[in-house]
N, C-alpha and C positions, 0 to 999 in steps of 0.2 A: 495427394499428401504422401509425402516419404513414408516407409517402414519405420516405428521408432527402435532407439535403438537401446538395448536392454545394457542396465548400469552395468552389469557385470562386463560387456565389451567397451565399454569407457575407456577413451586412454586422453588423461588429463590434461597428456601434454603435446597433444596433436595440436597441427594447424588450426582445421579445424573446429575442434572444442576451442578454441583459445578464442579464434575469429568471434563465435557465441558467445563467448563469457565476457568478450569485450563489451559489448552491449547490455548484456542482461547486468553483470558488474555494477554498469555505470550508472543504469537503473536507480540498482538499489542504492548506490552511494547518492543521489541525485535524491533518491526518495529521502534519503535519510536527512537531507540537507537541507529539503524544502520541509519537513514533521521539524528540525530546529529553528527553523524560520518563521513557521506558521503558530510554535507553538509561542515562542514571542512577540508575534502580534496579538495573540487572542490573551498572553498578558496583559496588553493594554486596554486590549475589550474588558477584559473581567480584572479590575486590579486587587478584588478581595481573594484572586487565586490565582494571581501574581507567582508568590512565593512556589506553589508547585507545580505553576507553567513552566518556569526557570527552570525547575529541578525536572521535568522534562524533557524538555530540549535539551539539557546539559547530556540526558542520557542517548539521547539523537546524535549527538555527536560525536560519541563512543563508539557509538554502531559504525558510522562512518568514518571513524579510523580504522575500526574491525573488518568494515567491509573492502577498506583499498589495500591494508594487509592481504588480504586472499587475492587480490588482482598480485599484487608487487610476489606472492610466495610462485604463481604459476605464471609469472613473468610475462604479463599481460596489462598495455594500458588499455586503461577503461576508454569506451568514448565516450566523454563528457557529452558534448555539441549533439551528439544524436540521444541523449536522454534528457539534455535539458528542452528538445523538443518532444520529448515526450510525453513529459508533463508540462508543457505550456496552455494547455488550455484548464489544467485542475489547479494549476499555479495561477493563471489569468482569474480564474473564479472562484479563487481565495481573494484575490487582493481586492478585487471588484465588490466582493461582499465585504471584506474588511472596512475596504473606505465607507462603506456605507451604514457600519459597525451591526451587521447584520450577525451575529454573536452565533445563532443556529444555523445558519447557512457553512457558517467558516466550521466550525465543529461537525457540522458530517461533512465536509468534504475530509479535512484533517483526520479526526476523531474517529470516524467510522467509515468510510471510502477506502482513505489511504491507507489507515492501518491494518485495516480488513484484507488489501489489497496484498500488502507487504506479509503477515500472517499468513495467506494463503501461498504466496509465491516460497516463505520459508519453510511450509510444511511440505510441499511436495520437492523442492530442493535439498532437502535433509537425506534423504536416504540415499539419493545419488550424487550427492559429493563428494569434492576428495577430504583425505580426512583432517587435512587443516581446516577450511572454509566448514566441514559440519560444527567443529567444537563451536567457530563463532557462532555460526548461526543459528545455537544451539541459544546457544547466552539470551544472543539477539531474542528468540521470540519469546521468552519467558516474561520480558520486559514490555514487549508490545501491546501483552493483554493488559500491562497495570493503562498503558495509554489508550487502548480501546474503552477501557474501565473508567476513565476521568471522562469523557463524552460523554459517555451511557449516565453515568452518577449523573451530573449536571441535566442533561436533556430529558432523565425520567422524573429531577424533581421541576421541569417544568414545562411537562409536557403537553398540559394544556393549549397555554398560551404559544406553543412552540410550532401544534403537531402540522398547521398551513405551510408555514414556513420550511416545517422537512420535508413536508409531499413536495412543494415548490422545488426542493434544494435539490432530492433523489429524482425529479425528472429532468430536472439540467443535467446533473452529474454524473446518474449511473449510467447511460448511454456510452460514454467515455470511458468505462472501464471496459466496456466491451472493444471498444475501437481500440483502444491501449494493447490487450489482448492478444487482438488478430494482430499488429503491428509487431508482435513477438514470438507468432506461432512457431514459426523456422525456427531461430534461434531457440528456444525452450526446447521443441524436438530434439535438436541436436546434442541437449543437454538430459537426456530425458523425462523432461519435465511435460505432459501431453496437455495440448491445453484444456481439455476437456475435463483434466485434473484439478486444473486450476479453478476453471470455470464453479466447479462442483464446490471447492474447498472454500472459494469468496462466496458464494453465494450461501453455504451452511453459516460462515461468520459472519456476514452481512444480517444476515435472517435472523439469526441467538441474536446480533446487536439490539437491530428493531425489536424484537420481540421485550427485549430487556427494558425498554424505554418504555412499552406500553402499546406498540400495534397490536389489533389480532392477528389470527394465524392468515385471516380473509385479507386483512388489509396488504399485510407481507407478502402476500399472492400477489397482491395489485403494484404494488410499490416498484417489486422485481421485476414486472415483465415491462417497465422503464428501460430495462436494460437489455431489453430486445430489439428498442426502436434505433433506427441509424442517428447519427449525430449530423 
């Protein structure tokens, strides 16, 4: 594993950094596209909350104007094609639950995976940005907890009937975040973001999620270490 490299010897505008931010960039514009996508088909799942799916996604969109703003300020294209492969398999097992109108499945993968996901890469990317990319992404995660906060609402008031279906859904899913992860370790170093950082900061949000919904602290033990088995 390379030395990481301390934000203060940053230089925003190397090779480099740049080569990294292309990827990591595309990510997040990628994530943000598929949270507006996802968040209008589980309008169709739920059409009594329709009206604030919309107003969701509408704010996914925003993100991902904000987010290709910071590619375009350090003059850097994102690569699409190597982020749209990297969520194809949490984008595959959206759509897969969608057709099947699996309502709890699609909301943790969306709801609590993704956004948990995005939350955690935003909190450790914050302090070592440059200082265009923090203001956004500042914005950005203010906004993310109202959309962790509409999963959690829904899935705690129906948790009962729910909670097979989310052990079923966190043992498909959270594997993949792991694997997601390691496919970014480089790049994050180079940005320095460690993933071990990362690692820590999804799994504290993941864990308040569950906890929020109604796991014990026992079950949250078991849930997570899903996310140790290989995919």
């Amino acid at each position: 594993m390379q030395e990481l490299i301390a934000p203060s010897e940053l230089d925003y505008r190397s090779e480099t950094y740049k080569d990294a931010f292309s990827r990591i960039n595309a990510i997040v514009v990628e994530g943000e596209q598929e949270a507006y996508d996802n968040y209008l088909s589980l309008g169709q799942l739920l059409p009594d909350k329709k009206d604030d799916l919309v107003r969701l996604s509408k704010m996914e969109m925003r993100h991902k104007k904000g987010f290709q703003a910071c590619a375009k300020n350090l003059e850097v294209t994102a690569d699409m094609e190597f982020a749209a492969k990297f969520f194809s398999q949490l984008h595959q097992n959206f759509q897969d639950a969608a057709a099947q109108d699996k309502v709890v499945t699609c909301l943790l993968i969306q709801s609590l995976i993704i956004e948990c996901f995005a939350i955690a890469a935003y909190h450790i990317f914050i302090p070592v940005a440059d200082d265009f990319s923090r203001k956004i992404t500042e914005g950005v995660v203010k906004d993310e907890y109202t959309h962790l906060n509409f999963g959690e609402v829904w899935l705690k008031e129906h948790f009962e009937e729910s909670k097979a279906e989310l052990e079923e859904a966190n043992a498909q899913n959270l594997p993949i975040v792991w694997k997601m992860l390691n496919e970014v370790e480089k790049d994050a170093e180079v940005m320095a973001m460690p993933k071990d950082a990362l690692v820590e900061d999804f799994m504290i949000q993941y864990g308040d999620a569950l906890s929020n919904i109604g796991f014990t602290t026992r079950e949250i033990m078991r849930l997570s270490a899903y996310g140790l088995r290989a995919v």
